[in-house]
C-alpha positions as CSV (number, residue, x, y, z in Angstrom):
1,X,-250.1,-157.1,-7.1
2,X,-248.0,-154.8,-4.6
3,X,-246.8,-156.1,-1.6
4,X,-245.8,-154.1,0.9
5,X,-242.0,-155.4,3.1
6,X,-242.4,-153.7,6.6
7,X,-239.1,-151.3,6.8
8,X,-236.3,-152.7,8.9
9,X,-236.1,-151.8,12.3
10,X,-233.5,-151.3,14.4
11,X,-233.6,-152.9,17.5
12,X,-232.8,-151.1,21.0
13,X,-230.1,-153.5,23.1
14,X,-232.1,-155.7,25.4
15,X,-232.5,-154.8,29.0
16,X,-232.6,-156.8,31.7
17,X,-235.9,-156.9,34.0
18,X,-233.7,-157.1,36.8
19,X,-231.4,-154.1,37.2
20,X,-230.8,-153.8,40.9
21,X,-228.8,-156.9,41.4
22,X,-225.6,-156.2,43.2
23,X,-222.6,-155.8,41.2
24,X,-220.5,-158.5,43.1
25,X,-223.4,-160.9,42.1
26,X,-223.8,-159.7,38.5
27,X,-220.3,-159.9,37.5
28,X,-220.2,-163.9,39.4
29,X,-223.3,-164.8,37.5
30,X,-221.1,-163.7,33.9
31,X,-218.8,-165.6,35.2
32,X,-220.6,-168.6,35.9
33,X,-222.2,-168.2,32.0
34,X,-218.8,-167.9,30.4
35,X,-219.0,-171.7,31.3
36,X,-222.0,-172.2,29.0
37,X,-220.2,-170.9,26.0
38,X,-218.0,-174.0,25.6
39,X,-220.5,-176.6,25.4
40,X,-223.5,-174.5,23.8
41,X,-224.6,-175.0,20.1
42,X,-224.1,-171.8,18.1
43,X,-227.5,-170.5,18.3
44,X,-227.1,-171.4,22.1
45,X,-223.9,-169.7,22.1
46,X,-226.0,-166.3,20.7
47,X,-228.5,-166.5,23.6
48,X,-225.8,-166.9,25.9
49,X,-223.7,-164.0,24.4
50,X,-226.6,-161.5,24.3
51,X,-227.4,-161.9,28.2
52,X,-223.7,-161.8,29.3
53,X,-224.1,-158.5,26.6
54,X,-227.0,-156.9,28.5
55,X,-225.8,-157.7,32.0
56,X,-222.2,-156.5,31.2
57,X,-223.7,-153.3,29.6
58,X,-225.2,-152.7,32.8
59,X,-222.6,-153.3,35.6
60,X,-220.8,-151.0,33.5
61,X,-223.4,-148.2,32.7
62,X,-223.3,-148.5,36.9
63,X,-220.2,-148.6,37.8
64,X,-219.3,-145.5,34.9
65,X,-219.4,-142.9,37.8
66,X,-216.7,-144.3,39.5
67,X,-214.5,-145.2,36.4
68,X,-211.8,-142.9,35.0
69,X,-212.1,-141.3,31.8
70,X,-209.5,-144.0,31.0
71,X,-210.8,-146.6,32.3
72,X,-214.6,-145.7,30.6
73,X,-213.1,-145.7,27.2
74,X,-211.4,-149.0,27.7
75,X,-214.8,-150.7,28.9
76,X,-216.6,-149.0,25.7
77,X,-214.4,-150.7,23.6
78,X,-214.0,-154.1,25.2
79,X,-217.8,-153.9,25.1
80,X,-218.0,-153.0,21.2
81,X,-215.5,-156.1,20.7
82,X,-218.0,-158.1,22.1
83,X,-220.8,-156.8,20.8
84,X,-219.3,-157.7,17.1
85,X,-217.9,-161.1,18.6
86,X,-222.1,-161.4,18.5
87,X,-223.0,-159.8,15.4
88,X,-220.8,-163.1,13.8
89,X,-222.4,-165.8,12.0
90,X,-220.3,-168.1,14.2
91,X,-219.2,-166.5,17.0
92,X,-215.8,-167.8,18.9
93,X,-216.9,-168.1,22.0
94,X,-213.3,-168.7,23.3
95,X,-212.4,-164.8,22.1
96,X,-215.7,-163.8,24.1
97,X,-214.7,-165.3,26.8
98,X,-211.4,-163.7,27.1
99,X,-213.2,-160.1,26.6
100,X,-216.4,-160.8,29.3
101,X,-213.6,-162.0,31.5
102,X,-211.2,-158.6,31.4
103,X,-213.8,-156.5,31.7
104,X,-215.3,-158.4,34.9
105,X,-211.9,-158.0,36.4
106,X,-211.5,-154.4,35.4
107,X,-215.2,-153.4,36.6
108,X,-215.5,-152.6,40.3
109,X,-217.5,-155.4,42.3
110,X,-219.0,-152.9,45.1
């Protein structure tokens, strides 16, 4: 008897339904998550992580226009940091928190 494992996909990074929200009020709702991460469970630390992940991907996929080349390359890799903070079995939040919380500082708010 053959069974058949369906292949492995890779999954596209999740994108929020909401993408015209105002920078200033994007980067104050991340804010007001980075709260969450201290008291959350480690699966709830996950889901918490992966929508901070999508909605910093996209204040900075808008703001990119008016970034330097500099300043592009820095967000890139503060966002790849925290994309592996979520890859973790057990993700510290606390190191997270540090990287959401310099790249909502460094990301323009208008």
């Amino acid at each position: 008897m053959n069974i058949e494992v369906a292949p492995h996909r890779l999954s596209l990074p999740p994108i929020s339904l909401v993408p015209f929200v105002p920078a200033a009020t994007r980067l104050d709702v991340i804010q007001s998550m980075l709260g969450d991460l201290e008291t959350a469970t480690t699966g709830g630390q996950h889901y918490v992580i992966a929508k901070m992940l999508t909605q910093l991907r996209e204040a900075a996929s808008t703001a990119e226009p008016r970034l330097s080349d500099l300043q592009r390359r820095a967000i890139r890799n503060t966002l790849a940091q925290l994309a592996r903070e979520d890859e973790k079995l057990l993700p510290d939040a606390e190191a997270f928190a540090r990287g959401a919380r310099s790249l909502t500082a460094a990301l323009p708010r208008a």
